[in-house]
N, C-alpha and C positions, 0 to 999 in steps of 0.2 A: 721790180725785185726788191728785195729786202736791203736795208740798209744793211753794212760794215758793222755800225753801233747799235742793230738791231740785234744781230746776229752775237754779238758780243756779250749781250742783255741775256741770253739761253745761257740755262744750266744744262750743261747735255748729261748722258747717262754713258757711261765707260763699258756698259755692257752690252748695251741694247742701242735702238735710235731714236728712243724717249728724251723730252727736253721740255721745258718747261723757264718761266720766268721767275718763281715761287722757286723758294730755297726749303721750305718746311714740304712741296710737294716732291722735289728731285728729292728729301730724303729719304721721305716715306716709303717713295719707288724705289731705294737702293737698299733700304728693309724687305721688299717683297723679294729679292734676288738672294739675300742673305737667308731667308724660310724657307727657302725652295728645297729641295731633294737637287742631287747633285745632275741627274738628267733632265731636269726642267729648269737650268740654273740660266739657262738664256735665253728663254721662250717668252717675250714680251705680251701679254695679248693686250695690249694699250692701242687706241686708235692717235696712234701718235706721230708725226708731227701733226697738227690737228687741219682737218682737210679744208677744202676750198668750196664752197656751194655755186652752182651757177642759178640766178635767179629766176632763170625761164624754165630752166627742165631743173630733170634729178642727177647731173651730172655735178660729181665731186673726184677731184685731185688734189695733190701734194703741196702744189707749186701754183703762184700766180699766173705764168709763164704757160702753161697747158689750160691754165682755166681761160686766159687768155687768146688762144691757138683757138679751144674750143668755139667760145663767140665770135671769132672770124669764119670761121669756116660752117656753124650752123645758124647762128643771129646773124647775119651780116649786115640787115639795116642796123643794128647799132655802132657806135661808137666805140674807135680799138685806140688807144692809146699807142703811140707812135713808137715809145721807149721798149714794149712788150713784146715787138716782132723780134722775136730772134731763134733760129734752127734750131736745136736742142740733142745734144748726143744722145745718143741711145744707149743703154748699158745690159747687157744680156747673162744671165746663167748659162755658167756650164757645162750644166746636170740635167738642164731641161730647160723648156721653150719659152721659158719666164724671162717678158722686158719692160724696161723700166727706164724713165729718164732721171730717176734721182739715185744717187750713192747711197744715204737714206735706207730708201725703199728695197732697195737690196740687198742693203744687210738684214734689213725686217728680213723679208725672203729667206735668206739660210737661217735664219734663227726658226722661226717657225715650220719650215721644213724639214726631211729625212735627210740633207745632205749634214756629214761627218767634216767637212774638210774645214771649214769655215767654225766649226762647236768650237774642236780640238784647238784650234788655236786662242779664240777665247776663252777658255777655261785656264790654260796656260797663261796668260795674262793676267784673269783672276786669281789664280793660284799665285803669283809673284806678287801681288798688293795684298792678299789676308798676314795676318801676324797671326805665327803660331806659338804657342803656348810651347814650352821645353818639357814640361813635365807632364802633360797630360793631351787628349785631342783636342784641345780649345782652340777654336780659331776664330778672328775676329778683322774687320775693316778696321777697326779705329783703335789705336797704338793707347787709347787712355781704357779703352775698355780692357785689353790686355794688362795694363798695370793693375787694373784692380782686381781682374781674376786672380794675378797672382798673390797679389796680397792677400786675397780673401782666404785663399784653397792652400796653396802652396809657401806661407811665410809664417814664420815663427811667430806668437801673436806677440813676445816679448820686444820681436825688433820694430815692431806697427806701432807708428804714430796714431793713435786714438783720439776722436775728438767726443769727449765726454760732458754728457749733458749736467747743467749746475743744479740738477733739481731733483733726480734721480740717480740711479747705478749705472741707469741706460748710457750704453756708448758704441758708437760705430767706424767705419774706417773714411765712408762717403759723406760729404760736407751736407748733401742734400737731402741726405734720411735723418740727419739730426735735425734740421729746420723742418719737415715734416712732421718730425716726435714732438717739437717745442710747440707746434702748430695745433697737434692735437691733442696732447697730452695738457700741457703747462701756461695755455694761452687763455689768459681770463678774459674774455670778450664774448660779451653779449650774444647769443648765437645768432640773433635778430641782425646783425652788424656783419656777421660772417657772408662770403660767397658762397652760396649752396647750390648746388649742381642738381640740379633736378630731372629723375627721368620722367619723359612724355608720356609712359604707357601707364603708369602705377605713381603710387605714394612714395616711394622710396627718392631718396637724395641725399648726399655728401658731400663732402669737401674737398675732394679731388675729380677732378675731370676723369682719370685713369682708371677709377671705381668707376666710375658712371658708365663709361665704354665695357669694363667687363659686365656689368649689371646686364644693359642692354640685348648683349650677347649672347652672356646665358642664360636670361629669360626671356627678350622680346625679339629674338631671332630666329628665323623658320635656319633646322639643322641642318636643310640642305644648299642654305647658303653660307652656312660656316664653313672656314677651312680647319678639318680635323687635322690632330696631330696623333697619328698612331703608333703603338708601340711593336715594336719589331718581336719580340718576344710571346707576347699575350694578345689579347683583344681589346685592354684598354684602349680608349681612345679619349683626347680631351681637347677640348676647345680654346686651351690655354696650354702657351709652350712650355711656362714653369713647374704646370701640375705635372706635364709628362716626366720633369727632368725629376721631380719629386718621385715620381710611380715608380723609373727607371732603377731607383736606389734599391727597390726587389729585387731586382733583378740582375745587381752586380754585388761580387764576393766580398763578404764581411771584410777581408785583410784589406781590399781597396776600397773602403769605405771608411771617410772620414767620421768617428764617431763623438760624439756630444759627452762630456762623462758629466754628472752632476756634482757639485762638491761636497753636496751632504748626505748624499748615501749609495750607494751601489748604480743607482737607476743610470742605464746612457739610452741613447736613441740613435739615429740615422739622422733627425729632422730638427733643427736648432729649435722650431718653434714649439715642438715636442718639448722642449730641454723644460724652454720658458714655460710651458704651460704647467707642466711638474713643479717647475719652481715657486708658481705659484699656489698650485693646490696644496703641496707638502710641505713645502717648507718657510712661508710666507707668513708672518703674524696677521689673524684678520685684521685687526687696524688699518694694519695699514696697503691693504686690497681696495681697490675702488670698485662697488659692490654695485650691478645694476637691479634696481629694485622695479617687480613691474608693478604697473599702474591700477590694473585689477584686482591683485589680492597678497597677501604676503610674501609672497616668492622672492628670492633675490638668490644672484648669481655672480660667479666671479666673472662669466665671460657673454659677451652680448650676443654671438650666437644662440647659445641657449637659453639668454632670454628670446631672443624672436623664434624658437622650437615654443618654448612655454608659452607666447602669445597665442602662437599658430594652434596648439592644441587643443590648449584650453579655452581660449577666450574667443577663438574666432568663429565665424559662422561655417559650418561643414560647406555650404553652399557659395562661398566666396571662397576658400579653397581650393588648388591645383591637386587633384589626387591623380597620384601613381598609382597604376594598375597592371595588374597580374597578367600572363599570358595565356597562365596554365591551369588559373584559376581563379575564385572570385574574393581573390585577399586586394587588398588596397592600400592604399597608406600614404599620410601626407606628407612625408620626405623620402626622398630618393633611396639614400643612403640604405634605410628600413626593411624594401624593394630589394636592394641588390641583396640583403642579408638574408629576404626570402628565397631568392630566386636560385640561393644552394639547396632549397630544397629538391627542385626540380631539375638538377644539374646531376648529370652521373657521375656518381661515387669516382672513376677514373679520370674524371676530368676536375676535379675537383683536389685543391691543394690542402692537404690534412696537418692540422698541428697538435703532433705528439707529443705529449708527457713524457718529462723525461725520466719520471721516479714509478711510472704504471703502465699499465696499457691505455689508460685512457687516450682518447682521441678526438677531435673536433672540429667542425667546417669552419670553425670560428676564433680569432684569437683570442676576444675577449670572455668566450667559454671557458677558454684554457687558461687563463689566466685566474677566474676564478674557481675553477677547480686547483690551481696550484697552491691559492689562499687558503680554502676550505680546508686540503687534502694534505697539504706538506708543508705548512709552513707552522712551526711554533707561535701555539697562541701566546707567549711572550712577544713577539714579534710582529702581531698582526695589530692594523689601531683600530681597536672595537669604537662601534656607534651605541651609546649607550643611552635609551628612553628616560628621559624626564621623570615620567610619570608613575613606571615599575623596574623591575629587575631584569627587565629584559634588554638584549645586546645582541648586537649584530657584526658579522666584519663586513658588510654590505652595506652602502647609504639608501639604498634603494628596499631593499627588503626593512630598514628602521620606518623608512616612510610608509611602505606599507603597513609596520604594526603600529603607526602615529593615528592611524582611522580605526583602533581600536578605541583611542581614550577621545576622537572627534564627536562632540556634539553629531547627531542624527542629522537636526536640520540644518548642518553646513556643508555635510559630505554630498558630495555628486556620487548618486547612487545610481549604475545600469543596471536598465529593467529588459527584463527578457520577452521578447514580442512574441513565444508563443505561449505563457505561460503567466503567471503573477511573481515568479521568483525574482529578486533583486538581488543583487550586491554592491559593496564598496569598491570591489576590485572587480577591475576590465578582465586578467587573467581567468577569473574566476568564472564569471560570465562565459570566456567561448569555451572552456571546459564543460558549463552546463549545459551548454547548445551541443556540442559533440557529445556528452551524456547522455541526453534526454531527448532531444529533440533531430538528431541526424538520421541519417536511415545507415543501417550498419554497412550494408551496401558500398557509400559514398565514403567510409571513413579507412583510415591508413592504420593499419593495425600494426603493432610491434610485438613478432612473434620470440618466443624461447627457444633459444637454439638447443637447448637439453630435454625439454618436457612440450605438453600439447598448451600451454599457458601463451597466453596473447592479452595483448590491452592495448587498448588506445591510446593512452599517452605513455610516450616515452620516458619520463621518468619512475612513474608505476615499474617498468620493466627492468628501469634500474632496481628499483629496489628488488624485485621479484631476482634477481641473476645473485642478489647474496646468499639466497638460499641454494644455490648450485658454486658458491667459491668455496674456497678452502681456508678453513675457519683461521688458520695460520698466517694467511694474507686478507684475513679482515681486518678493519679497524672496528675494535671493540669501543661502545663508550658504558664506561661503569657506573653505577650510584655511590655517588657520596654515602649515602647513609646507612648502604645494605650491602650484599652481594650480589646484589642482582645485575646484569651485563645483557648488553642487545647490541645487535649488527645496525640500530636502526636508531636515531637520534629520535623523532616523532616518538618511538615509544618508548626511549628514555624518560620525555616530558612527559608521558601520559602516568609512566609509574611512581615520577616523582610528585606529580599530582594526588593520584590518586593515594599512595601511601605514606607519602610524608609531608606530606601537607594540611595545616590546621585548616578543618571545614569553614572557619569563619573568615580564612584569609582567599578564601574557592570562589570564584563564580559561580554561582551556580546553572542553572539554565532548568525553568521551571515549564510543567505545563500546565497550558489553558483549562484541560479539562478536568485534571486529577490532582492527586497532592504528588505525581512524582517528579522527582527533580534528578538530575547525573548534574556531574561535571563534566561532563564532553556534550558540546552541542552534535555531534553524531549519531549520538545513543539514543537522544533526546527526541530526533527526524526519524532513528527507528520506535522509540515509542510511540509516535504520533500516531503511525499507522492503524495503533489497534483502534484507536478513536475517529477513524477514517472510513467512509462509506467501501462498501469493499466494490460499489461502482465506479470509484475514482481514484482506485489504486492500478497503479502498473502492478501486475503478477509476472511472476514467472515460472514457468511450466517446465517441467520434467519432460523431456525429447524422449523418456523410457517408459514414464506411467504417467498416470491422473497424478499423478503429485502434483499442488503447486503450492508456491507462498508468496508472500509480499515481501519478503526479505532473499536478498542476492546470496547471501552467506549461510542460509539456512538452504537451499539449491544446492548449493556445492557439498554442503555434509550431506545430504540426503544422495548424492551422487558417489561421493566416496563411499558410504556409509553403505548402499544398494543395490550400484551399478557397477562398481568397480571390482576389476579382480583384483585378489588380497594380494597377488604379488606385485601386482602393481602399486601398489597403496606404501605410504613412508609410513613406517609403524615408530611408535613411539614407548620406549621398552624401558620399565619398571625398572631402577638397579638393585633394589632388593628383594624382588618377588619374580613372579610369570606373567605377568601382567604387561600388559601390553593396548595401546590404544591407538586408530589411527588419527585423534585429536590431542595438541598439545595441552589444550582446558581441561579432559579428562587425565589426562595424567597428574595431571598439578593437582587435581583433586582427590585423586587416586595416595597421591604423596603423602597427603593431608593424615591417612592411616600410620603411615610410619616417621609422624615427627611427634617430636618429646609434646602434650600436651603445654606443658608450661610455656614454649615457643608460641605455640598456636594462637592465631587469631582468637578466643572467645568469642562465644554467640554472644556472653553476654557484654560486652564490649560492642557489641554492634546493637542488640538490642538498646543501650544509652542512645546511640544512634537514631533508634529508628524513635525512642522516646521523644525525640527533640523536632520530627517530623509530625505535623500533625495529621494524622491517619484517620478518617473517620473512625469513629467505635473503638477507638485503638487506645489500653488503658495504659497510664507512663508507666505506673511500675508493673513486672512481670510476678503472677502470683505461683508459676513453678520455677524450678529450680535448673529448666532443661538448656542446656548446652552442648553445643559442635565445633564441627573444626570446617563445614563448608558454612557458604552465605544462603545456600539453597534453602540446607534444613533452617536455617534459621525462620526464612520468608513462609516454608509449610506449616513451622510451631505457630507460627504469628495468624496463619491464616484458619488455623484447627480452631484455638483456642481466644483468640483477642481481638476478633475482625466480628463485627454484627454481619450475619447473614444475610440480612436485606443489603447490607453495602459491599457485600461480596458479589465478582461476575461468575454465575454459574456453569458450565459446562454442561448441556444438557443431549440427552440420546434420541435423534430423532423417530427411533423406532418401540423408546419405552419411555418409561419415570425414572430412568435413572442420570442422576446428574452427579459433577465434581466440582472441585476447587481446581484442578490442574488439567489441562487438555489432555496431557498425556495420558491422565486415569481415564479420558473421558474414549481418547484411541484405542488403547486396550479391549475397554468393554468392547466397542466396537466389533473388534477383529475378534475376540472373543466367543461373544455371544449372536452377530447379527451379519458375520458374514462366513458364506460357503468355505467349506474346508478344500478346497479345489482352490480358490482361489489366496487363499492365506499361503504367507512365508514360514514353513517350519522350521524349526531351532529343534536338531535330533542331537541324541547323543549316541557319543561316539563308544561307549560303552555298554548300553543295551539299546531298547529299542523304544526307550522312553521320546517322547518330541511334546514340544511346547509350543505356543504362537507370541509369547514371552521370551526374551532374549538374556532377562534375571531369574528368569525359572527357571530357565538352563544352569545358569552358576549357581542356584541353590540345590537343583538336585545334584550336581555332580559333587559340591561339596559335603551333602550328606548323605550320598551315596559310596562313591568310587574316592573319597579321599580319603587318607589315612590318618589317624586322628593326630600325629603327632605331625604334620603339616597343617595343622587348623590351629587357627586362634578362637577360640574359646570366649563367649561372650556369658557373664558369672551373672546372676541374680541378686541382688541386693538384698535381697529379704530371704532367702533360703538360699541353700545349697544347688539351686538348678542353676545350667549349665547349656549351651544351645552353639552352633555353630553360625546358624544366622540372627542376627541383630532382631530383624523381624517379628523374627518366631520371639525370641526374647520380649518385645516391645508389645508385643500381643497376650502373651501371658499376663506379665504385671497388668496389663488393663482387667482382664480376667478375675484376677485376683485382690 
């Protein structure tokens, strides 16, 4: 049997019949008791005290003494030690037919079993050695852990002795997190010199042992040998007991929640190390930040996480990569975090926790949406710290959207430009790119439409639809943004820049955006993609077809007029109404042009202010100076006068009739004849009037006879002859004669 001073040598366990000669192993085990749920708090499954093997067979026991019994009575040619006979009590349950000759063994026994009798009394025992906390549920084994909870949570910081590092601000209440900080922060030592903890699976290593076990953990451990820690509330679950107590701050009431305030401006949090990271981003002088700079290209960072995101992205191989994957679909992504932020797509709207605006209706699966929409939407641009471009005039309240406009003034050949695999299209931006693949290359089929809850209008991306719902708000709850320079106001910033470009902007400060095949140039590269087209085999255009007629075209937006313009019934149509006339339009471009009649000529744009314009464009055949005198008030007539009178013929495109010799300068002359001269009157659209029984297949020959018919002359404006006393109601007729004459 065991020696007196053998036995003396065990660390037993006070809860269980675990023991042990190792002081680092009995604590460990008195850690596993303390993790447990309160019904599993005595349920050892240790093979412990550690058993006895018999060397002939597979026979194992507790005790020398039975392994001893054993070899007498089934070895009996061997040799039995003389001191080892001895009878041995029996000790029995008295719940069931369980026996045992060790004391031991049968408290194992009620521990791992359904008997109550024997729990209840240990947990009672338990309960009388934890320390509990006065002010909160904290409880604990060891009397120095409770001093520090209470210091930390529950003590005024004024009455806390602090022990404060000589090198920094940094200060703490635990002797052992300041020699950690001096260790890693303030320790000039060779790294080469240092103990580096290395893990077995990967490249990764640090300085403490205790990183290296969580590392392991969460990366080189299969999950179904972790013990989760799940949250009673939600379906978190985490593999570390701190992140839970972190996650758990959701989930308890703002008033019992100790909060973080910052001292330089409004900002608190729940998360001290929130506090710190604020501290540094907002209020910290760079200087003096320790900045990590990564090793492949410019980048540098205040916090080493996000350097190792920026490795992993950018510099790493897709193929040595761990990618997280979609359930519900074939999205991916190389961090976790990314993953869960998709996976509210796929989550029901009801199960998903919403963060309301508290100045609108807006709403969002996400906090950091909501947070910048409260930047954008409600916060005084005095108040916001704009990121402001080096390079031009452009600013952002976003770091992320300046980095995006930084790859506009990026040399070509530094930018990592994705190229699109069904197609030759490239861009600088990733976003851009799967917006072209849902554009062009998805089957409409497959894609997630966001439809108008007031009209039959849908699109594919959800912001599109944001913009599309201003046109259904109530102009009173829009935010308007105005022009410095004009009167002019729009629900839409995009086409603020567009007008601030296009009208107050000196051409030589413009980008321009020129094409390959012709002399024309815009300033929007959009106009520029719909110009291309006309120089485009019309084999290798997408078209789009009218679902009513043969109609089609190569442009989206000339579809939709032709739909409103054809198909649509008029009362369904937003009419756009003249304030000085009857006039009326269901396009806002015709109106405007429409205008252009009743504003003071001296306001007006001149033709010849645009023709300086077009002088400075070199035009084939095109002479600088104008030898008439002819001016307007649209850009239209201007491009007809230029194309009658100052454009060589051979370098004009002509419109030609595939059923005769007759050709134009304009398509639309070229429609006309068309529907005029070379198709069935059964088949043409009539323009009748409403006053006799006059019809046209012209939609302006309607408004000229009616005006020279059914209207009353002192409702006309009068267009005078310059050289005589004549006198005409349409413009036309006028511009016809003078040629005449």
């Amino acid at each position: 049997m065991e020696s007196r001073d053998d036995l003396r040598n065990f660390h037993k366990c006070k809860l269980c019949i675990y023991r042990t000669r190792s002081t680092h192993k009995i604590l460990n085990h008195v850690r596993l008791h303390r993790t447990r749920k309160k019904e599993d708090l005595f349920v050892c499954n240790l093979d412990s005290p550690q058993g006895y093997q018999c060397d002939s067979c597979d026979f194992v026991t507790h005790f020398k003494v039975l392994l001893s019994n054993h070899i007498r009575n089934v070895h009996k040619e061997l040799e039995i030690n003389e001191d080892l006979r001895h009878v041995l009590k029996s000790y029995e349950c008295g719940e069931c037919d369980f026996q045992t000759c060790s004391v031991m063994v049968l408290l194992k026994h009620f521990c791992n079993s359904t008997h109550d009798c024997l729990k209840k009394d240990l947990r009672i025992r338990y309960s009388e050695q934890c320390f509990n906390c006065e002010y909160c549920q904290f409880e604990t084994q060891w009397k120095i852990e409770l001093k520090k909870h209470i210091m930390q949570k529950h003590s005024n910081p004024e009455d806390i002795k602090w022990l404060t590092c000589d090198h920094c601000p940094y200060k703490t209440i635990v002797k052992q997190r300041l020699k950690t900080h001096l260790q890693a922060k303030h320790t000039e030592t060779n790294p080469e010199d240092l103990k580096w903890f290395k893990c077995e699976h990967c490249f990764y290593k640090t300085k403490w042992r205790t990183k290296l076990k969580n590392h392991v953990i969460s990366k080189h451990t299969n999950p179904e040998n972790v013990k989760w820690f799940q949250c009673e509330h939600c379906s978190y679950k985490s593999k570390f007991k701190p992140h839970l107590r972190n996650h758990m701050l959701k989930h308890t009431n703002p008033e019992h929640v100790k909060w973080f305030q910052c001292e330089h401006c409004f900002y608190k949090t729940k998360w001290k190390k929130e506090l710190r990271n604020h501290v540094v981003s907002k209020h910290t002088n760079p200087e003096d930040v320790k900045w990590f700079q990564c090793e492949h290209c410019f980048y540098k960072t205040k916090w080493r996480n996000k350097l190792r995101n920026h490795v992993i992205s950018k510099h790493t191989n897709p193929e040595d990569v761990k990618w997280f994957q979609c359930e519900h679909c074939s999205y991916k992504s190389k961090f976790k975090p990314h993953l869960g932020s998709h996976m509210l797509k796929h989550t029901n709207p009801e199960d998903v926790k919403w963060f309301q605006c508290e100045h609108c209706f807006f709403k969002t699966k996400w906090r950091s949406e909501l947070k910048k929409h409260v930047v954008s939407k409600h916060t005084n641009p005095e108040d916001v710290k704009w990121f402001q471009c080096e390079h031009c005039s452009y600013k952002s309240e976003f770091k992320t959207r300046l980095g995006n406009h930084m790859l506009k003034h990026t040399n070509p050949e530094d930018v990592k430009w994705f190229q699109c695999e069904h197609c030759s299209h490239k861009t600088k931006w990733r976003n851009e790119l799967k917006k072209h693949v849902v554009s062009k290359h998805t089957n409409p089929e497959d894609v997630k439409w966001f439809q108008c809850e007031h009209c039959s209008y849908k699109s594919k991306f959800k912001t599109r639809l944001g913009n599309h719902m201003l046109k259904h708000t109530n102009p009173e709850d829009v935010k308007w943004f105005q022009c410095e320079h004009c009167s002019f106001k729009t629900k839409w910033r995009n086409e603020l820049k567009k007008h601030i470009v296009s009208k107050h902007t000196n051409p030589e400060d413009v980008k321009w955006f020129q094409c390959e095949h012709c002399s024309y140039k815009s300033k929007f590269k959009a106009l520029l993609g719909s110009h291309v087209l006309k120089h485009t085999s019309p084999e290798d255009v997408k078209w789009f077809q009218c679902e009513h007629c043969s109609y089609k075209t190569k442009w989206k937006g000339e579809l939709k007029k032709h739909i409103v313009s054809k198909h649509t019934n008029p009362e369904d149509v937003k009419w756009f109404q003249c304030e000085h006339c009857s006039y009326k339009s269901q396009f806002k471009t015709h109106l405007g042009n429409h205008m252009l009649k009743h504003t003071n000529p001296e306001d007006t744009c001149s033709v010849m202010v645009l023709l300086k314009h077009f002088s400075n464009m070199e035009h084939q055949g095109l002479k600088l100076k104008c030898d008439y005198s002819h001016k307007g008030k649209m850009k239209c007539q201007l491009k007809n006068h230029i194309l009658l009178n100052h454009i060589n013929p051979e370098g004009v495109k002509w419109f030609e009739c595939e059923h005769c010799s007759y050709k134009s300068l304009h398509k639309s002359s070229s429609k006309n004849h068309i529907v005029s001269k070379h198709t069935h009157p059964k088949d043409v659209k009539w323009f009748k009037c409403g006053h006799c029984s006059h019809k046209t297949t012209q939609k302006g020959h309607l408004r000229n006879h009616i005006m020279a018919k059914h209207t009353s002359s002192k409702n006309v404006k009068w267009f005078q002859c310059e050289y005589c006393s004549h006198q005409t109601r349409c413009k036309s007729f006028l511009t016809r004669r003078c040629k005449v004459v």
